[in-house]
PDB file of N, CA, C and O in Angstrom:
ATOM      1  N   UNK A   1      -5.770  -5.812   6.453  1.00  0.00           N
ATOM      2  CA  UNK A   1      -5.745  -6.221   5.073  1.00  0.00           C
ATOM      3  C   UNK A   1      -5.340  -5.021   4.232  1.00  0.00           C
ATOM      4  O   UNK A   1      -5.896  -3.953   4.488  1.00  0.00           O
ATOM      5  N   UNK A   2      -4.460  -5.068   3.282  1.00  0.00           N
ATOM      6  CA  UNK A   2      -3.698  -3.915   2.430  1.00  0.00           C
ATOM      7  C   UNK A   2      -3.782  -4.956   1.038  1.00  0.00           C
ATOM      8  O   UNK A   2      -3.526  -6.153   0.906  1.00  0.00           O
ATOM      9  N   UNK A   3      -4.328  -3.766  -0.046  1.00  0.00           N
ATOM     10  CA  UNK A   3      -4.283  -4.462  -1.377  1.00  0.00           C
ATOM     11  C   UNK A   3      -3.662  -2.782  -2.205  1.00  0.00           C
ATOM     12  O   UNK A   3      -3.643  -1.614  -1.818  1.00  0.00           O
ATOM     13  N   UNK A   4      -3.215  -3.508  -3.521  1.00  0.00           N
ATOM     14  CA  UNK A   4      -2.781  -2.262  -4.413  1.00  0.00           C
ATOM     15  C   UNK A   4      -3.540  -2.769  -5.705  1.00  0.00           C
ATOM     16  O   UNK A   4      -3.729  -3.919  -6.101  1.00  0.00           O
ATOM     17  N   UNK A   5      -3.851  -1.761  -6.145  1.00  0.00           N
ATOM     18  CA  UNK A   5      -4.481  -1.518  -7.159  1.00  0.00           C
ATOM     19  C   UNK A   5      -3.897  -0.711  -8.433  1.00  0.00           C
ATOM     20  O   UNK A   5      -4.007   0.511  -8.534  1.00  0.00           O
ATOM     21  N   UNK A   6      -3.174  -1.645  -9.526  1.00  0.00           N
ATOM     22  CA  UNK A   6      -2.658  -0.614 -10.586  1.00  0.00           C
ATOM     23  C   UNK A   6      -3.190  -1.031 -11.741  1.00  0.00           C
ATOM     24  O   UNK A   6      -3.445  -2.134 -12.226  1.00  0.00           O
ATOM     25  N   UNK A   7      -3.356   0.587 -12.232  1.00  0.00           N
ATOM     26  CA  UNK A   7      -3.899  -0.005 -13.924  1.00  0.00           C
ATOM     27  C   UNK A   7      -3.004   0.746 -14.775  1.00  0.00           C
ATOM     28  O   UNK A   7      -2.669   1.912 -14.563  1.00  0.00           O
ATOM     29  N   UNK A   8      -2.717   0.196 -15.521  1.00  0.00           N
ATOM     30  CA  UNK A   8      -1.743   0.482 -16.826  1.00  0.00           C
ATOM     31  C   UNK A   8      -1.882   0.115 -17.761  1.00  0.00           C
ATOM     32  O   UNK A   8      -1.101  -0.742 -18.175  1.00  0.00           O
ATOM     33  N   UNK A   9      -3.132   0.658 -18.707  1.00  0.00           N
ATOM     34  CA  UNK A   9      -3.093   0.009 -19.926  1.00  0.00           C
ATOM     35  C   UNK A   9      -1.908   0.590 -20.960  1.00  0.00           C
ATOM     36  O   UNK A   9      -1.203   1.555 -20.666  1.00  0.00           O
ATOM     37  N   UNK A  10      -1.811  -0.098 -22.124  1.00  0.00           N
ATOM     38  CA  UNK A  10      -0.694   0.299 -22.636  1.00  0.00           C
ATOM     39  C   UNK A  10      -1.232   1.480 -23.821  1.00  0.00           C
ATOM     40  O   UNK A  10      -2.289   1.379 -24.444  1.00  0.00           O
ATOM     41  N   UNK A  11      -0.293   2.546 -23.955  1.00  0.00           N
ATOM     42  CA  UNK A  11      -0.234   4.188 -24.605  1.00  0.00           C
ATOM     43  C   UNK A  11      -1.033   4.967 -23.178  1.00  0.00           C
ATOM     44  O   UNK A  11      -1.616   5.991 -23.534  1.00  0.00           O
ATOM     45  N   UNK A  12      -1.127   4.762 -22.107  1.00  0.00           N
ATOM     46  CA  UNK A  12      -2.244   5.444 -21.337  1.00  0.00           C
ATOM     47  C   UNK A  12      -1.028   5.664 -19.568  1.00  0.00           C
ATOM     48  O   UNK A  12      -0.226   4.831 -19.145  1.00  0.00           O
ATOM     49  N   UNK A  13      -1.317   6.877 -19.032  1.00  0.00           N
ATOM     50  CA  UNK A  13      -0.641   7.293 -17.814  1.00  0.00           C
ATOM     51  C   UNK A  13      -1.167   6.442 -16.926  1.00  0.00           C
ATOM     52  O   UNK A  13      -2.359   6.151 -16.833  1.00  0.00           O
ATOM     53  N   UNK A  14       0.073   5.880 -16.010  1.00  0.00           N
ATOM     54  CA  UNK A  14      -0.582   4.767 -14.839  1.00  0.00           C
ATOM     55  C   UNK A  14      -0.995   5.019 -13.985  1.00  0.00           C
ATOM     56  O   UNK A  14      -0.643   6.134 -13.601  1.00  0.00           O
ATOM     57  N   UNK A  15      -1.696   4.491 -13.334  1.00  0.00           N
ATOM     58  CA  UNK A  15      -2.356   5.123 -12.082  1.00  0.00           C
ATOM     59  C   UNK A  15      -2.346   3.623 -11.222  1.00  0.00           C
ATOM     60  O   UNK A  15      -2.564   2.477 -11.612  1.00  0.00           O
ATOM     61  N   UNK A  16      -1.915   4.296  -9.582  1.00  0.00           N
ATOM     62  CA  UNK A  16      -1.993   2.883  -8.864  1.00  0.00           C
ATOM     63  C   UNK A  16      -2.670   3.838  -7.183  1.00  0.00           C
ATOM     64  O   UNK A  16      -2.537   5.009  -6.828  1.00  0.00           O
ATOM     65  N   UNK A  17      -3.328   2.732  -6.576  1.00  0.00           N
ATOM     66  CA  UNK A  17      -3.889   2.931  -5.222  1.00  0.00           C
ATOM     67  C   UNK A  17      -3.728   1.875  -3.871  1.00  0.00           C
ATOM     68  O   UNK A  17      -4.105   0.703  -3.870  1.00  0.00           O
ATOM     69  N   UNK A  18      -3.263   2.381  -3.060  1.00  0.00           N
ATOM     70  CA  UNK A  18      -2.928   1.841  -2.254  1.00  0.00           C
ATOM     71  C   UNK A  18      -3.863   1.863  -0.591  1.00  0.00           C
ATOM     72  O   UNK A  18      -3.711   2.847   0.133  1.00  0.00           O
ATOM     73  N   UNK A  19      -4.820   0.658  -0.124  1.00  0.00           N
ATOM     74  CA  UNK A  19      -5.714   0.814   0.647  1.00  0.00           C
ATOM     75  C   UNK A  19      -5.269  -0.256   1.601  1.00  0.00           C
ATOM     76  O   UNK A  19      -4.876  -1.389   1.320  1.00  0.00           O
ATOM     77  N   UNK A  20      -5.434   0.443   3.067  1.00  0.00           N
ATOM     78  CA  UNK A  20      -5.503  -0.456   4.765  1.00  0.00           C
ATOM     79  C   UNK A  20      -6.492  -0.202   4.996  1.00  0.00           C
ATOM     80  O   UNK A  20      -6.998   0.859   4.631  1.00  0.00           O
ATOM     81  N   UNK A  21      -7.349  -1.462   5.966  1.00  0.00           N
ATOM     82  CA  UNK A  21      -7.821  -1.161   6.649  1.00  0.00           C
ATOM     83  C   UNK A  21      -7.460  -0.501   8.006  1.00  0.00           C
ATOM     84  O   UNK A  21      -8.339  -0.083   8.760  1.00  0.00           O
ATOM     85  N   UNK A  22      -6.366  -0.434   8.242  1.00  0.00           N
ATOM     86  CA  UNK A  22      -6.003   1.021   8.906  1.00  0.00           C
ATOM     87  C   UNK A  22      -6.158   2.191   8.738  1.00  0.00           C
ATOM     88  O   UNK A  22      -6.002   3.074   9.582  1.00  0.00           O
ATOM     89  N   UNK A  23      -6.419   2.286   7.845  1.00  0.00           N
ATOM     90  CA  UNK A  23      -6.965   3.905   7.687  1.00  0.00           C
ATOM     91  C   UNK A  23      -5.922   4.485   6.298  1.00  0.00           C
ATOM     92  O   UNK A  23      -6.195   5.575   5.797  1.00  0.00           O
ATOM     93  N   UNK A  24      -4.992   3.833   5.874  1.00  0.00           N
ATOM     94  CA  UNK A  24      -3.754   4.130   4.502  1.00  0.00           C
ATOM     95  C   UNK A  24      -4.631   3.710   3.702  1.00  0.00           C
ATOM     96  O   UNK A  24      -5.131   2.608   3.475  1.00  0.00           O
ATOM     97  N   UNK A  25      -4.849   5.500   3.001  1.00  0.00           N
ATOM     98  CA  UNK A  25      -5.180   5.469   1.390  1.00  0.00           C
ATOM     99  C   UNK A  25      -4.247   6.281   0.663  1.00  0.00           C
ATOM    100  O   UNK A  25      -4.097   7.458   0.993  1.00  0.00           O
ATOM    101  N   UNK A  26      -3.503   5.705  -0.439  1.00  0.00           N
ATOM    102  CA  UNK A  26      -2.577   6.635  -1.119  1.00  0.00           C
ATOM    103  C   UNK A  26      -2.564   6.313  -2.878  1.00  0.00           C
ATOM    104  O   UNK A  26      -2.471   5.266  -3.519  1.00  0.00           O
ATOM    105  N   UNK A  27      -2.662   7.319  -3.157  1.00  0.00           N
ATOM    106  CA  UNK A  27      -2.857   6.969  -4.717  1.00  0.00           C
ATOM    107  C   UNK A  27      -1.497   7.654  -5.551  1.00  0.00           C
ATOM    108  O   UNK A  27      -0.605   8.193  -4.897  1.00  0.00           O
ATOM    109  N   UNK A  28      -1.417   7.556  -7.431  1.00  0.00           N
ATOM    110  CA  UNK A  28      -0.339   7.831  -7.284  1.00  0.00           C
ATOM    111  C   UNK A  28      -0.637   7.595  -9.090  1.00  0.00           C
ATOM    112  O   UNK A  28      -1.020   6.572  -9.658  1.00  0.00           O
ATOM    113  N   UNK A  29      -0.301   8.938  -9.674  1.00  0.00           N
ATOM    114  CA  UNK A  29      -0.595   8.932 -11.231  1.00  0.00           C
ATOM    115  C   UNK A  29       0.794   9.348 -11.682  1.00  0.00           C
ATOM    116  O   UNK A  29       1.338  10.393 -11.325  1.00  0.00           O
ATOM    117  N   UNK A  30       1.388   8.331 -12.595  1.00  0.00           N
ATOM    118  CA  UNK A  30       2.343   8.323 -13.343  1.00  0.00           C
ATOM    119  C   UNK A  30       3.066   7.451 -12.998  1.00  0.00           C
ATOM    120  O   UNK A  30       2.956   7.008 -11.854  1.00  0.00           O
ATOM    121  N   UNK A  31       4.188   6.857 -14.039  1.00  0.00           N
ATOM    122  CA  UNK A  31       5.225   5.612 -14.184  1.00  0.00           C
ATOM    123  C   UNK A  31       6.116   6.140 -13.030  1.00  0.00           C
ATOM    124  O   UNK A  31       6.471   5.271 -12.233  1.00  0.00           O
ATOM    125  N   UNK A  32       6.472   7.195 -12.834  1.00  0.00           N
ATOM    126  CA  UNK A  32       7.357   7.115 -11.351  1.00  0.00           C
ATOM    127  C   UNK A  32       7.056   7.117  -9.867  1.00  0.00           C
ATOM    128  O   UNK A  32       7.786   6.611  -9.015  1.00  0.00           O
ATOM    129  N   UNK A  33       5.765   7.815  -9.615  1.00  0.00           N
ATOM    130  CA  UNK A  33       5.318   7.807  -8.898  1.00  0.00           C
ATOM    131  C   UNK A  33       4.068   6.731  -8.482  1.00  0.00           C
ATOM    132  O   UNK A  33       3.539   6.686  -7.372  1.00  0.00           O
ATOM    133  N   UNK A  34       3.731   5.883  -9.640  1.00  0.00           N
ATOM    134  CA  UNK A  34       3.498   4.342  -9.581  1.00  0.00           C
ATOM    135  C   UNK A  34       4.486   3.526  -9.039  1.00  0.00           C
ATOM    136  O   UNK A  34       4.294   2.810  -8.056  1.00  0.00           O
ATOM    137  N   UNK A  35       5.894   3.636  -9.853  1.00  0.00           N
ATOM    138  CA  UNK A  35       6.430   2.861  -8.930  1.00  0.00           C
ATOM    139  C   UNK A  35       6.889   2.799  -7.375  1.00  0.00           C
ATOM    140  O   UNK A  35       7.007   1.834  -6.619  1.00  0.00           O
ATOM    141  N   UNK A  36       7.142   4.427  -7.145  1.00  0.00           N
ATOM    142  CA  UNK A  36       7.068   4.665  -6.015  1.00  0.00           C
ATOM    143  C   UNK A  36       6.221   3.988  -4.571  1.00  0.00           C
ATOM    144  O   UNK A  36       6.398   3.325  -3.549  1.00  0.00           O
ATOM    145  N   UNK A  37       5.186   4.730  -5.385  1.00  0.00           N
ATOM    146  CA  UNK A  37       3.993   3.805  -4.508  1.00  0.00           C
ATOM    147  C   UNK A  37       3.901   2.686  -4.245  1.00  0.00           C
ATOM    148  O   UNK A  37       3.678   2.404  -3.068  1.00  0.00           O
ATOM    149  N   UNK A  38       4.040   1.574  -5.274  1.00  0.00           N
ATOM    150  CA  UNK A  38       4.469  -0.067  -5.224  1.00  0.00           C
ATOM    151  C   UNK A  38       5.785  -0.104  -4.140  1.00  0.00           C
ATOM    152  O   UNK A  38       5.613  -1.151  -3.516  1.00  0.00           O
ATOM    153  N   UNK A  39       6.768   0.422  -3.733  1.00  0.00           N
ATOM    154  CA  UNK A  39       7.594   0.355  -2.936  1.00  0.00           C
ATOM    155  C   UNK A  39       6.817   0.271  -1.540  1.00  0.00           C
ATOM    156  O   UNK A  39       6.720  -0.690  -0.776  1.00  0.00           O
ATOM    157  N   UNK A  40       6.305   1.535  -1.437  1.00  0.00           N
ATOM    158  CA  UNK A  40       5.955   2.309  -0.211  1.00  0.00           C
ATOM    159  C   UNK A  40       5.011   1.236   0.402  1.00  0.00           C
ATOM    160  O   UNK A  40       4.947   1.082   1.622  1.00  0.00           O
ATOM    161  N   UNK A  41       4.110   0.326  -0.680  1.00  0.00           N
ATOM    162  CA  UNK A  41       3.033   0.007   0.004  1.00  0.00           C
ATOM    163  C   UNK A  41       3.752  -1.803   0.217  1.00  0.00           C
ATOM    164  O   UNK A  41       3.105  -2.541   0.960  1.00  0.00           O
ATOM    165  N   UNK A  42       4.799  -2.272  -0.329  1.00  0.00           N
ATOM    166  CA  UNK A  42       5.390  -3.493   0.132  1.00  0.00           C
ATOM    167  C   UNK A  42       5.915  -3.124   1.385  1.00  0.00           C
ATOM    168  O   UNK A  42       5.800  -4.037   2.204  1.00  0.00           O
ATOM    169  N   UNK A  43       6.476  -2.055   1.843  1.00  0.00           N
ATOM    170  CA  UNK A  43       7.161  -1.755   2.954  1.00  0.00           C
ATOM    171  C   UNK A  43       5.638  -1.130   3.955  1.00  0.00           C
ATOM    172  O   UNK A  43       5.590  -1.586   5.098  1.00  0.00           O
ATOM    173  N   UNK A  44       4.771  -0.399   3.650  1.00  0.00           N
ATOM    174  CA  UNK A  44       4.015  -0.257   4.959  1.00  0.00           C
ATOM    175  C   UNK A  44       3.221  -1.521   5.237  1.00  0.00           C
ATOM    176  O   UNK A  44       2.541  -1.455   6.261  1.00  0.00           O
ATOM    177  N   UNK A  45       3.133  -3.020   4.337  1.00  0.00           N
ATOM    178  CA  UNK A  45       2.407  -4.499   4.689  1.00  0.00           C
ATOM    179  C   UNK A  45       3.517  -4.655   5.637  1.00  0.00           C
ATOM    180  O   UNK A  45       3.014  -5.310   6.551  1.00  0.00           O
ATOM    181  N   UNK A  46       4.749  -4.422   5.936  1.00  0.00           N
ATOM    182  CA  UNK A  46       5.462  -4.927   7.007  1.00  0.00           C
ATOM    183  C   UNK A  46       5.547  -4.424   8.638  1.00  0.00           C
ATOM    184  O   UNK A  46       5.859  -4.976   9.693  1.00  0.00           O
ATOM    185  N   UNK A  47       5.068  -2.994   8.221  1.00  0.00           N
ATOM    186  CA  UNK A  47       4.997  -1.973   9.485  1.00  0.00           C
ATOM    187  C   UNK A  47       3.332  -1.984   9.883  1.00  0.00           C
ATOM    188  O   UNK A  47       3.119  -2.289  11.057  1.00  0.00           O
ATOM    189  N   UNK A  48       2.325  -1.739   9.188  1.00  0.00           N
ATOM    190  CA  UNK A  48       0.958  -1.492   9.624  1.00  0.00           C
ATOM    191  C   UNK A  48       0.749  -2.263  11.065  1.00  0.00           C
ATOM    192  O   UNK A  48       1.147  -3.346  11.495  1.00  0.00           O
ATOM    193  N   UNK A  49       0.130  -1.451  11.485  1.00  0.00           N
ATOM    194  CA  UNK A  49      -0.266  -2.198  13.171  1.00  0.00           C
ATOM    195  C   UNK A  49      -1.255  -3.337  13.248  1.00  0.00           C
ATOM    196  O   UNK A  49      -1.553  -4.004  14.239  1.00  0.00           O
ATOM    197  N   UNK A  50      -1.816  -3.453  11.711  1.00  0.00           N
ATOM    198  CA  UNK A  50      -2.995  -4.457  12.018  1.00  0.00           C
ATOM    199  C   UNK A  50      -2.427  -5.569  11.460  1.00  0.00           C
ATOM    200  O   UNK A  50      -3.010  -6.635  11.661  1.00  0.00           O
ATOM    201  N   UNK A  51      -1.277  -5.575  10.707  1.00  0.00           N
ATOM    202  CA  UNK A  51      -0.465  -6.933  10.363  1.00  0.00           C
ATOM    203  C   UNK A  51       0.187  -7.215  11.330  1.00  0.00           C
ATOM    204  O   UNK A  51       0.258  -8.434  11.484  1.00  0.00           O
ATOM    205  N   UNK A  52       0.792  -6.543  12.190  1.00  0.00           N
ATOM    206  CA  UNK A  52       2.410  -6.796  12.423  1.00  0.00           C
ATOM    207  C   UNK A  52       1.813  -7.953  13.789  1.00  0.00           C
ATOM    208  O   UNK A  52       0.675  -8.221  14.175  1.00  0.00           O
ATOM    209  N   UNK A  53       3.145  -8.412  14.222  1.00  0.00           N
ATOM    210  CA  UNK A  53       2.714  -9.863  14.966  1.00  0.00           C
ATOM    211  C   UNK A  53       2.115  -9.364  16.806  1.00  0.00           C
ATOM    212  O   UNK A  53       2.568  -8.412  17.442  1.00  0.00           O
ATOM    213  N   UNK A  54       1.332 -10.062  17.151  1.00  0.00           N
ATOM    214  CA  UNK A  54       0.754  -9.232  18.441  1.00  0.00           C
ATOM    215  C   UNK A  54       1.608  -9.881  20.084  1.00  0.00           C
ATOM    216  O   UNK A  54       1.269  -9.647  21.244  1.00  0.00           O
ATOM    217  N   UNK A  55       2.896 -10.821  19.517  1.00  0.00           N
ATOM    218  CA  UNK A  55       3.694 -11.275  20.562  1.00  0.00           C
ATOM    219  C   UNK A  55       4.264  -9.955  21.391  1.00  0.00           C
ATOM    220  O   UNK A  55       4.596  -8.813  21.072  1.00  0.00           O
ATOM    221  N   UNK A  56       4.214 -10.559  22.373  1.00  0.00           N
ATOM    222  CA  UNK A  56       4.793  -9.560  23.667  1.00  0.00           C
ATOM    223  C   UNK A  56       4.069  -8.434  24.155  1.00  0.00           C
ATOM    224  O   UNK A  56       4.531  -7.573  24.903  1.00  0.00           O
ATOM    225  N   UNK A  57       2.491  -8.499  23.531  1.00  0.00           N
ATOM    226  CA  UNK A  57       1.540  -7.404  23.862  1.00  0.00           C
ATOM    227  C   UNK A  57       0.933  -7.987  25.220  1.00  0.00           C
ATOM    228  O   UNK A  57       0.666  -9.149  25.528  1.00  0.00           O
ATOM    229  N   UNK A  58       0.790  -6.654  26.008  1.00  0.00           N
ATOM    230  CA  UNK A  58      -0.039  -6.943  27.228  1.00  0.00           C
ATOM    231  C   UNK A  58      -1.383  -7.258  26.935  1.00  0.00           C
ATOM    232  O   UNK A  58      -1.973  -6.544  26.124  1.00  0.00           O
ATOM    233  N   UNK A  59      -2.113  -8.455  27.595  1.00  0.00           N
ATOM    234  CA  UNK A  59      -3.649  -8.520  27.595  1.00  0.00           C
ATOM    235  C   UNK A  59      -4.515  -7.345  27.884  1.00  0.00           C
ATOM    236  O   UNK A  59      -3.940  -6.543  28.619  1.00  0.00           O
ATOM    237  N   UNK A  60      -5.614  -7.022  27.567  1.00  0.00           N
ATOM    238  CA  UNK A  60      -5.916  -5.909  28.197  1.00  0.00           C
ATOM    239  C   UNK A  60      -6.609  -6.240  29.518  1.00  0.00           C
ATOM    240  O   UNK A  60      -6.977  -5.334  30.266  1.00  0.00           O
TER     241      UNK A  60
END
């Protein structure tokens, strides 16, 4: 499970956080590096090992 967390009120510097239960915590203060982060964390919901699909894994 991966959620983001941004707050941006308006006249105020943004701040956003990005949490897996994999172990990805990444945070991220300011409008560019907010958006940054919003990238990073749509693209690691596609890669994380605890999403990704478990076809073609050996049983243990």
């Amino acid at each position: 499970m991966a959620w983001l967390l941004i707050t941006a009120p308006r006249g105020v510097t943004p701040t956003a956080t990005s949490v897996c239960w994999c172990g990805r915590d990444r945070s991220a203060v300011g409008r560019h590096k907010v958006l940054a982060l919003i990238t990073d964390h749509a693209y690691h919901r596609t890669v994380c090992p605890l999403r990704a699909p478990q076809e073609g894994r050996n049983a243990a």
